[in-house]
PLY file of the C-alpha trace (Angstrom):
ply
format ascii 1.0
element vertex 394
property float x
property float y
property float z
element edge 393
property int vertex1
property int vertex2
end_header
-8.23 16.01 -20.28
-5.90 19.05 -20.03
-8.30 19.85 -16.58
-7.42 16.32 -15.25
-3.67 16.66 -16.26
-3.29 19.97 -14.43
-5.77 19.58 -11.60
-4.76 15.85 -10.89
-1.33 14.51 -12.20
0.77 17.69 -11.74
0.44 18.55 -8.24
1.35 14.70 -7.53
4.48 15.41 -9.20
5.08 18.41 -8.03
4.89 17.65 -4.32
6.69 13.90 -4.77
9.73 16.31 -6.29
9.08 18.50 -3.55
10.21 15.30 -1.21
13.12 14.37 -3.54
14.93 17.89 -3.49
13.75 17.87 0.73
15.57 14.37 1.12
18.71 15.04 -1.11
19.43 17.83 0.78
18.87 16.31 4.08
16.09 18.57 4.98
14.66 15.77 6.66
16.86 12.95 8.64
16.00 9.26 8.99
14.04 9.33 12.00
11.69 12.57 11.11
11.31 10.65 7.45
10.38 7.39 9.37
8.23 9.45 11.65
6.56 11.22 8.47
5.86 7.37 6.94
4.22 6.73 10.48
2.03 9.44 10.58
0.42 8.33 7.46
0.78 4.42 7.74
-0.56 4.24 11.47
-2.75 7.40 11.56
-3.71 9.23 8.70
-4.33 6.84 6.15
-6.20 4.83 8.29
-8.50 7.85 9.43
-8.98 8.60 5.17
-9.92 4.57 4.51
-12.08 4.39 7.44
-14.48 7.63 7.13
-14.34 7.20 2.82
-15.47 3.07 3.55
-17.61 3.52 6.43
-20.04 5.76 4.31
-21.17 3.17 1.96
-24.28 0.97 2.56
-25.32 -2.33 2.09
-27.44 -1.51 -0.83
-24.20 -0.10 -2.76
-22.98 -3.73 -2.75
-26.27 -5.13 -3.96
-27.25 -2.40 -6.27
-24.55 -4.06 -8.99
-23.48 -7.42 -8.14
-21.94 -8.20 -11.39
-20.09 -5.07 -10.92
-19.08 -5.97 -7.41
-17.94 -9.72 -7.98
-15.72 -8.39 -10.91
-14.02 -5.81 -8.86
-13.86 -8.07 -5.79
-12.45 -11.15 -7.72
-10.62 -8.89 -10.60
-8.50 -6.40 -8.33
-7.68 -8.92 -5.78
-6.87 -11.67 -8.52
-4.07 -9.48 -10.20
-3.57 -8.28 -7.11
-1.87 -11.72 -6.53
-1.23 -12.02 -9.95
1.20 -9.68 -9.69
2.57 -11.11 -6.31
3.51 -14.80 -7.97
4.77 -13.01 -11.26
7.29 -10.73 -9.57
8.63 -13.94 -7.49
8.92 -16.12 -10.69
10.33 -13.20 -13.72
12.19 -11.39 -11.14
12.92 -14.03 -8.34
11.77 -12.00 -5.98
11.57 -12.58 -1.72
7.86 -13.54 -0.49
8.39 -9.99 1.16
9.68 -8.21 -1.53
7.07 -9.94 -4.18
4.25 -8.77 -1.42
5.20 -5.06 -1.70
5.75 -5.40 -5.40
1.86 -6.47 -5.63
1.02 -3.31 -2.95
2.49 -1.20 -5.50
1.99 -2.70 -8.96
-1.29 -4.55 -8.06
-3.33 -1.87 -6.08
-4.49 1.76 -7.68
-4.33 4.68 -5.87
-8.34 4.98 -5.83
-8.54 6.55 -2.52
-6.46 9.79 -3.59
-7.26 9.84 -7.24
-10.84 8.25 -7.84
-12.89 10.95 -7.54
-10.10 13.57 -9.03
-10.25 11.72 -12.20
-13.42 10.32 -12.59
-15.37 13.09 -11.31
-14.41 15.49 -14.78
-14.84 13.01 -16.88
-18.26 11.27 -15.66
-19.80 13.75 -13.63
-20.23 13.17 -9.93
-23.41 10.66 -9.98
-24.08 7.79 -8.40
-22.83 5.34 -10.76
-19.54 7.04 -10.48
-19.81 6.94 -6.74
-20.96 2.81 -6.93
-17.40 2.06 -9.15
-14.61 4.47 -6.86
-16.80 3.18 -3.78
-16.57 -0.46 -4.41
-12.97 -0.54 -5.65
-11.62 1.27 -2.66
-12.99 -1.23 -0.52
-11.46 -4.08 -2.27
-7.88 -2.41 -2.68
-8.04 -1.08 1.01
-10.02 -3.59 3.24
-8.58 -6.99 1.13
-5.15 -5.97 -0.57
-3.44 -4.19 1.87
-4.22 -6.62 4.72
-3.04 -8.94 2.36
0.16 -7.73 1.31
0.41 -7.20 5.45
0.14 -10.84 6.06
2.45 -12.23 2.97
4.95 -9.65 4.16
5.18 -10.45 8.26
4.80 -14.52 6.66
7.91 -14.14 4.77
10.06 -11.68 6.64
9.42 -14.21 9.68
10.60 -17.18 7.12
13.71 -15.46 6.48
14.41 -14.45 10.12
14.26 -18.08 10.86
16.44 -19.56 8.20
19.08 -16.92 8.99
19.08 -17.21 12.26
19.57 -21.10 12.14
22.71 -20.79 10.27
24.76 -22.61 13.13
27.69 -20.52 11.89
26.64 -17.36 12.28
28.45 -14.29 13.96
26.42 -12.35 16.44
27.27 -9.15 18.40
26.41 -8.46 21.84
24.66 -5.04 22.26
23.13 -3.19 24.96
19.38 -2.38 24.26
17.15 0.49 25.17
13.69 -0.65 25.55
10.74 1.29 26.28
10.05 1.60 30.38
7.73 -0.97 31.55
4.30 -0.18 33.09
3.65 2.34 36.04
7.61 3.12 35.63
9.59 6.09 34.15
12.97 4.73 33.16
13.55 2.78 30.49
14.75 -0.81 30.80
18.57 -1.84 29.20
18.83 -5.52 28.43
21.93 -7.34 27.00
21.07 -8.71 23.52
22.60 -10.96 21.58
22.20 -10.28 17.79
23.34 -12.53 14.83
24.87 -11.37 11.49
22.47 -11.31 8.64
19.34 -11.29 11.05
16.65 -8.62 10.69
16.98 -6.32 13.29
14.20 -3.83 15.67
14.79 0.29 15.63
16.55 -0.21 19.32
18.79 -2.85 18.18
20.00 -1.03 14.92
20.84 2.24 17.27
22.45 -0.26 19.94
24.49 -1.22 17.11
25.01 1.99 15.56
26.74 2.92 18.58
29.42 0.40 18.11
29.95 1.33 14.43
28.18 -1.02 12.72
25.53 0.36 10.27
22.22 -2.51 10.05
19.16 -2.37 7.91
16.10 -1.98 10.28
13.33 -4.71 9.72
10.56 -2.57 10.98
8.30 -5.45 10.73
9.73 -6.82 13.78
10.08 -3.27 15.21
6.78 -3.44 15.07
6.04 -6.25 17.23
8.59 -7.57 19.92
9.45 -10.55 18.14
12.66 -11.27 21.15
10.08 -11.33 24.05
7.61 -14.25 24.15
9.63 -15.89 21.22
9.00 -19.65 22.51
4.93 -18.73 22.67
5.19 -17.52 18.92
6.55 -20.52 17.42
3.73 -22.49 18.68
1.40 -20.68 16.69
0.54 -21.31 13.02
3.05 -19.12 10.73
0.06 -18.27 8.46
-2.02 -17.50 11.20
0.51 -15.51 13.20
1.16 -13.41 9.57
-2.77 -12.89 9.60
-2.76 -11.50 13.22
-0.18 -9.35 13.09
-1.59 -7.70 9.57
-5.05 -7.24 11.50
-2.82 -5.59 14.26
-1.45 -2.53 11.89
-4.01 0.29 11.93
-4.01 0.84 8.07
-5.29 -3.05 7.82
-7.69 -2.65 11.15
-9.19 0.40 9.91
-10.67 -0.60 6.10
-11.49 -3.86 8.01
-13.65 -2.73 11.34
-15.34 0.11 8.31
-16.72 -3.07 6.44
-17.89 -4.85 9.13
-19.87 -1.79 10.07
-21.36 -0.92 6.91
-22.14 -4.92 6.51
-23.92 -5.51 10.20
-25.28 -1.43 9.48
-23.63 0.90 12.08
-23.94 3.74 11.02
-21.41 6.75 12.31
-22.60 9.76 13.03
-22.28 12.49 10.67
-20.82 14.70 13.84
-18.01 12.41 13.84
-17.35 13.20 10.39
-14.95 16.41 10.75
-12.94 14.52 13.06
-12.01 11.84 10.62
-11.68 14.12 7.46
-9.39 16.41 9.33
-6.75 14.36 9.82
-7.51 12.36 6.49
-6.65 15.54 4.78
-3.35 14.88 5.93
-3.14 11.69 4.08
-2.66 12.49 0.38
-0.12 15.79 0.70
2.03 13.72 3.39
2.04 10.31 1.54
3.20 11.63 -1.63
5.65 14.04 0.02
6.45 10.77 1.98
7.34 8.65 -1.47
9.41 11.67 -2.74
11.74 11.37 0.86
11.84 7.35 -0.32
12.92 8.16 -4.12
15.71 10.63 -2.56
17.16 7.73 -0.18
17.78 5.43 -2.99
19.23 5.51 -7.12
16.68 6.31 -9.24
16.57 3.64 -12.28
14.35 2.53 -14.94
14.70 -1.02 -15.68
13.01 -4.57 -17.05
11.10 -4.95 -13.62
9.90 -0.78 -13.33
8.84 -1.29 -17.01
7.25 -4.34 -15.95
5.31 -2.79 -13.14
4.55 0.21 -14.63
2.91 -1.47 -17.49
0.74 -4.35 -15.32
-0.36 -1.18 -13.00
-1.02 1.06 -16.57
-2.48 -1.20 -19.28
-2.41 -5.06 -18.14
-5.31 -4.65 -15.47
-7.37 -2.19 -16.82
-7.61 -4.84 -20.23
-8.01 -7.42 -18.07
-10.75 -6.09 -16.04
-12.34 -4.73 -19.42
-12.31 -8.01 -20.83
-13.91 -9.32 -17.98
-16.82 -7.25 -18.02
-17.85 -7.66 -21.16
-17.60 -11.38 -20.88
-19.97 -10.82 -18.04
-22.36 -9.26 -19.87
-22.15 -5.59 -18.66
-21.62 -4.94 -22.64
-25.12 -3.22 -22.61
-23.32 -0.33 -20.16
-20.09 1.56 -21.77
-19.73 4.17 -19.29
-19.81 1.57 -16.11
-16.94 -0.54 -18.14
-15.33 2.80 -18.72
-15.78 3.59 -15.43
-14.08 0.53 -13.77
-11.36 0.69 -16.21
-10.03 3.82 -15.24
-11.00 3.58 -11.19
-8.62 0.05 -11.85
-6.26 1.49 -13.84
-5.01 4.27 -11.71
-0.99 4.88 -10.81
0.01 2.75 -8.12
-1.52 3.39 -4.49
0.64 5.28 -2.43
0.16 3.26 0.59
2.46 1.15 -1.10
5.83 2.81 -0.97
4.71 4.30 2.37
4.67 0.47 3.17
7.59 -0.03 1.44
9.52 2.82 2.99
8.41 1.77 6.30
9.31 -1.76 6.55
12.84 -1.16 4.26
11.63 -3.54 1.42
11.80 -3.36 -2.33
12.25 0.84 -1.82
14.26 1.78 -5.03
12.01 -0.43 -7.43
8.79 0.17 -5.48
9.84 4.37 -5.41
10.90 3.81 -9.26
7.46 2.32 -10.25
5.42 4.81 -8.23
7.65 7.66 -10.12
7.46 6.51 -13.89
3.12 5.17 -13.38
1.97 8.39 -12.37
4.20 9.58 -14.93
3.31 8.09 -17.56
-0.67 7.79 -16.25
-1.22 11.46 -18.50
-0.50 9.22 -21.46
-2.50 5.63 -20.26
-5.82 7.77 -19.33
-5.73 9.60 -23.17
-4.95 5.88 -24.31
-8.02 4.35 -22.44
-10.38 7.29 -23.08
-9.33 7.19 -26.74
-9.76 3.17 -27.13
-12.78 2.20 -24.96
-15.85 3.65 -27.07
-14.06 2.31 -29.90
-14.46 -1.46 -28.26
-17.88 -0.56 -27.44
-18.61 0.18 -31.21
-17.53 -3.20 -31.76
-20.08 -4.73 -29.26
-22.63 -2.71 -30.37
0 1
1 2
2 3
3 4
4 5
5 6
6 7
7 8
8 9
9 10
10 11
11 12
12 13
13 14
14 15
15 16
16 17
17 18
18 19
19 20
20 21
21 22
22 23
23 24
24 25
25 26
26 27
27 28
28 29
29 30
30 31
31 32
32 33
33 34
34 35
35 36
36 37
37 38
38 39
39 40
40 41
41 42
42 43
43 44
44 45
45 46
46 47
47 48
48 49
49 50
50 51
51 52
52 53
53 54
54 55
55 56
56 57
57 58
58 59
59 60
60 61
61 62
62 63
63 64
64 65
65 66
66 67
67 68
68 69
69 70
70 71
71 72
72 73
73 74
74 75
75 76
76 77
77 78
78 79
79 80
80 81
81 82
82 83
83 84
84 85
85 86
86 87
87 88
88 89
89 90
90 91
91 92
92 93
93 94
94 95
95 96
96 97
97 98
98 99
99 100
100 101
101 102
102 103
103 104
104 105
105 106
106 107
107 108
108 109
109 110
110 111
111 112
112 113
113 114
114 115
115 116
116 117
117 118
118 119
119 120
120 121
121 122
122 123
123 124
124 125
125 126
126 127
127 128
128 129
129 130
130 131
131 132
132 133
133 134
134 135
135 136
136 137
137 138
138 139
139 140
140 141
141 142
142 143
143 144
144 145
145 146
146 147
147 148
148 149
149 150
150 151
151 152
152 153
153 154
154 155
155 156
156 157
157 158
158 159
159 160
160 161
161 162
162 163
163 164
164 165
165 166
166 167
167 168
168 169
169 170
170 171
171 172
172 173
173 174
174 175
175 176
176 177
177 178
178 179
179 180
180 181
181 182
182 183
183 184
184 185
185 186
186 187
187 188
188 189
189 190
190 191
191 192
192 193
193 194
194 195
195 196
196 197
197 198
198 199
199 200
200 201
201 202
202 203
203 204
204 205
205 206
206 207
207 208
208 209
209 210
210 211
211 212
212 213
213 214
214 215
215 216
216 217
217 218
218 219
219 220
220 221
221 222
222 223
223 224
224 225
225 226
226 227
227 228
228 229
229 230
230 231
231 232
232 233
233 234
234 235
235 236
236 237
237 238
238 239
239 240
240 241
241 242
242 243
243 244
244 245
245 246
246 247
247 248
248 249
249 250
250 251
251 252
252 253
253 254
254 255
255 256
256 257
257 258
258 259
259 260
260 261
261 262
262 263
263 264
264 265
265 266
266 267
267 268
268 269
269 270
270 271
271 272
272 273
273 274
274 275
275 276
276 277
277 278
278 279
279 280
280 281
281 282
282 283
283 284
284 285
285 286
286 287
287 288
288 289
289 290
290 291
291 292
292 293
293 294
294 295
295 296
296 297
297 298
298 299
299 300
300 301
301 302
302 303
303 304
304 305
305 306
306 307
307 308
308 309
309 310
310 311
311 312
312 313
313 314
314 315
315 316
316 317
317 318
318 319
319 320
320 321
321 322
322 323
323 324
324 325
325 326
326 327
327 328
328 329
329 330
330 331
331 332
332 333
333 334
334 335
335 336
336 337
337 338
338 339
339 340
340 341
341 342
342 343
343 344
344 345
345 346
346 347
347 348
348 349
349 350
350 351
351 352
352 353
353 354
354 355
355 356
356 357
357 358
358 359
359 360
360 361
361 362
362 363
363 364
364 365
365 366
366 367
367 368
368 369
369 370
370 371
371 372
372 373
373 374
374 375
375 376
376 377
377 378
378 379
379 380
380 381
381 382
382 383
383 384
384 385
385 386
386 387
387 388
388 389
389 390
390 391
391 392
392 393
């Protein structure tokens, strides 16, 4: 335990405070800490899911199916669990809600599964079934999902602000990026409306006039001005679903499963490539959430308790429960297993999410902070009171 402590749990803290003091004393700006949350939202992290997905097999996923449906139907249940109960205790935005579930709903089991489970169980197959499995289900059907309810609901709010008839808008002159086979870039005259979500150009068009606008990097993302008349004709669900697929760290998981499902197999030459930048991923993400904690107060309060506990204690019991009403009673160390791969501090993709797209920072920051905090004293708890449950089904 002390091994996994020191090893595992301190160098997370020590490199997230490493961001905090870097952002409070401006070490980085705003556009070199939104360039840091790119790197690992739109190329890193989707290198580390892709090459750490892509080298299961088919017969992983039928080697345990009990084991698989319960991870599958467990993580992505609270996974949306967590979604509805954010929106309805702490009346949260679809948006907001969405990264609340990224965060609170999803374990970091990409950075941390093998780190922790690897002392503890040995590094077997079983052990390599459970983190395998889990990491598909958190990265190829969470995080797409959180994706989608986020660009649904940021585009529902852009909408019903916007259509406020008496609404204020400011007339701005845009830089956008040059068009094809040209060099300059192209200025257009845009028109943009108090209280609407605005693109990175817009919110430096307006910064040049003096007035200071939150960036909806959702819609940076994707120019929702041009071809605005063709989007409303599609399906708002549908459109949400697209643009999710769209984001690297949602294509990536996603085109990995297909593979291993239809069995392509990637060549183990390509392997180095991947890894190399993948290595990036875990050092730069958590660097990444301490530049997000620095930006905003730090608190501790009803909903961070909240959070820290579902992430902590609620899912790991829940998912506990569920496999022994399934009848994997007969195997401890599997149960024990999933419990811990589930019950891991909050995946970091989360705030990098959060951080990126400006939503729910200072309680999504707050909740990453205090889990992986207080994950020294949830792994003791769960290591302490699972054969102890066992003994009881025994």
């Amino acid at each position: 335990m002390v091994t996994i402590l020191v090893n595992d749990i301190v160098p997370i803290l020590v490199i997230m405070l490493l961001g905090y003091v870097c952002g409070k004393f401006t070490f980085f700006d705003d556009d070199q800490r939104q360039g840091l949350n790119k790197l690992v939202l739109n190329i890193a992290l989707p290198a580390a899911l892709f090459i750490s997905i892509v080298k299961a097999t088919r017969k992983m996923f039928a080697q345990d199916i009990v084991l698989t449906l319960i991870s599958i139907v467990g993580v992505t249940g609270l996974f949306m669990v967590s979604y509805y109960l954010d929106k309805v205790m702490f009346h949260r935005s679809t948006q907001e809600a969405a990264v609340c579930a990224l965060i609170a709903g999803s374990p970091t089991i990409g950075f941390l599964g093998f780190a922790v489970l690897d002392p503890i169980y040995g590094n077997n197959a079983t052990t390599n079934l459970v983190i395998g499995i889990v990491s598909i289900v958190v990265n190829a059907v969470t995080i797409p999902l959180g994706l989608m309810l986020i660009n649904k609901g940021q585009a529902k709010f852009k909408q019903k602000v916007a259509a406020k008839k008496d609404n204020g808008s400011t007339q701005v002159q845009v830089k956008l990026a040059p068009k094809k086979g040209e060099t300059k870039p192209v200025v257009k005259s845009v028109a943009v409306p108090d209280g609407v979500p605005v693109s990175d150009e817009e919110a430096k068009a307006l910064k040049e006039v003096g007035i200071q606008r939150e960036i909806d990097l959702v819609h940076a993302e994707f120019d929702d001005h041009a071809g605005e008349k063709d989007a409303k004709k599609m399906n708002p669900t549908l459109k949400s679903i697209i643009d999710a697929v769209k984001k690297p760290v949602a294509a990536a998981p996603l085109l990995a499963v297909i593979f291993v499902l239809i069995g392509i197999r990637i060549p183990t030459s390509w392997a180095p490539t991947f890894d190399l930048i993948a290595k990036a991923n875990a050092g730069v993400a958590v660097l990444a959430a301490g530049l997000a904690l620095s930006t905003v107060k730090f608190s501790i309060d009803k909903e961070v308790i909240w959070n820290t506990f579902f992430r902590l204690f609620l899912t790991p019991a829940v998912i506990v429960a569920a496999a022994y009403l399934c009848g994997m009673g007969s195997d401890p160390t599997k149960i024990s297993m999933l419990c811990l791969a589930t019950g891991l501090p909050p995946a970091f993709s989360g705030i990098i999410i959060s951080s990126r797209y400006n939503i729910y920072v200072k309680e999504g920051a707050s909740s990453v902070a205090v889990s992986t905090v207080f994950f020294a004293v949830s792994c003791i708890f769960w290591i302490w009171v699972l054969p102890i449950i066992a003994g009881v089904f025994h």
